[in-house]
C-alpha positions as CSV (number, residue, x, y, z in Angstrom):
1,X,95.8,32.9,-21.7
2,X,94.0,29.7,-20.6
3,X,95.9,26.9,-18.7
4,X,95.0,22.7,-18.1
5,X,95.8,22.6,-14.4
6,X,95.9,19.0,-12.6
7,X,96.7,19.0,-9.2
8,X,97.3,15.7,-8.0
9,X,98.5,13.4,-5.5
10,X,99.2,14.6,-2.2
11,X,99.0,13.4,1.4
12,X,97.2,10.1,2.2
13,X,96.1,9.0,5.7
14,X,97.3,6.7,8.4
15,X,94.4,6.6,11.1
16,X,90.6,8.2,10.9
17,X,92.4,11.2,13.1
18,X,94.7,12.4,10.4
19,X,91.8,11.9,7.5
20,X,90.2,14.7,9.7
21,X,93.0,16.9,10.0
22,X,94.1,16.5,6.4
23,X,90.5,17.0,5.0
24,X,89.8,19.7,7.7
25,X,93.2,21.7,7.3
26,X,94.0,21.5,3.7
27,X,91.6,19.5,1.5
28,X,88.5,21.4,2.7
29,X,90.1,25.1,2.6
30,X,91.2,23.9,-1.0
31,X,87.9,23.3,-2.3
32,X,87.1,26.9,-0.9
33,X,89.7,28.8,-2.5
34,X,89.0,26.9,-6.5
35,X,85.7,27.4,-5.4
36,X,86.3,31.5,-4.7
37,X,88.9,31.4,-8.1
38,X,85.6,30.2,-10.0
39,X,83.5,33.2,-9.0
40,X,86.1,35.1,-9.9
41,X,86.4,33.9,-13.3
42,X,90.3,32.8,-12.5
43,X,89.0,29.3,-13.5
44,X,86.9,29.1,-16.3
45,X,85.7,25.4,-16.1
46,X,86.7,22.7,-13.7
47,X,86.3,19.4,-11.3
48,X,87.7,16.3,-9.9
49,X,88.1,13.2,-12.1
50,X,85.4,10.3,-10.7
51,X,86.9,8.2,-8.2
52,X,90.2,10.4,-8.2
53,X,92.1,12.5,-5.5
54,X,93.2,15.3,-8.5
55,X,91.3,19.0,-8.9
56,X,91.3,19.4,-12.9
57,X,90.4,22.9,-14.5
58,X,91.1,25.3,-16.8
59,X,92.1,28.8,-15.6
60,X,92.4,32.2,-16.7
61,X,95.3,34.2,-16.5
62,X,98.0,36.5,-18.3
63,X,100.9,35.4,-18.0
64,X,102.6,32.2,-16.4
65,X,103.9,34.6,-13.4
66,X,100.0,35.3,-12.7
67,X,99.2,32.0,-12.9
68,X,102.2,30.7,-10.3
69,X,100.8,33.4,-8.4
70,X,97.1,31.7,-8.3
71,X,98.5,28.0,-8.1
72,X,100.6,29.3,-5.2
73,X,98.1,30.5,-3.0
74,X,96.1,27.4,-3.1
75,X,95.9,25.9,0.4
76,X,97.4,22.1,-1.1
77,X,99.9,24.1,-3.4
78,X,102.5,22.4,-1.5
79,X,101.5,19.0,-1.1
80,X,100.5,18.3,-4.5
81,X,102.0,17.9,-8.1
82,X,101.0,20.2,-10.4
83,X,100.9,19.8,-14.0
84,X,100.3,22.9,-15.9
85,X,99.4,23.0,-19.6
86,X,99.1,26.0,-21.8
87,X,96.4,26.2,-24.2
88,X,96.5,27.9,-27.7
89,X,93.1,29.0,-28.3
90,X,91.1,27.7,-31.9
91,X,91.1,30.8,-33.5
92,X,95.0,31.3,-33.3
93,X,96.0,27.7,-33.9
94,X,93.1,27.8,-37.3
95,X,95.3,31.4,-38.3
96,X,98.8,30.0,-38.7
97,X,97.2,26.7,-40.0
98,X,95.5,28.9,-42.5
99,X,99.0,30.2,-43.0
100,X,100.5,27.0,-43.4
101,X,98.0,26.4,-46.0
102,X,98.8,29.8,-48.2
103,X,102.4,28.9,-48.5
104,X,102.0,25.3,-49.0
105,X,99.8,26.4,-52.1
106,X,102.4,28.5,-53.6
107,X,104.9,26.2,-53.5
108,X,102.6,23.5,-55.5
109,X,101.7,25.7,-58.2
């Protein structure tokens, strides 16, 4: 199953001293570990909105338990909100539309 994960929000900062530790402790070591799920295929396609502070990508997994599992283990897990979106892929959503379709036509005939 693919999933439309936004992570958003999170801490902002008070002084230049707590950018570094917030960037240095958690923002950095984020980017690392979307950056490892990539290479590993657990995100499929991904980035950050222009101009935002939200990570936006599509991952792979197969089932919502793997996928808390992922989103969990995320250095910012915890400091962001998470919005997760499962996606129907074409083919399935074109099958029962097809469906749709063959039943609608025998009930106009």
């Amino acid at each position: 199953m693919k999933y439309l994960v936004t992570g958003s929000g999170g801490p902002g900062f008070g002084s230049p001293k707590e950018a570094v530790e917030v960037l240095d402790k958690g923002i950095l070591p984020t980017f690392d570990a979307l950056m490892k799920l990539e290479v590993e295929k657990k995100i499929v396609a991904g980035g950050l909105p222009v101009g935002d502070r939200a990570f936006v990508f599509i991952a792979e997994a197969s089932s919502n338990e793997e996928l808390d599992r992922l989103l969990r283990n995320i250095p910012a897990w915890g400091v962001l909100k998470w919005q997760v979106t499962p996606l129907q892929t074409f083919a399935g959503r074109a099958a029962q539309e097809r469906e749709v379709v063959k039943q609608l036509k025998k009930v106009t005939r």
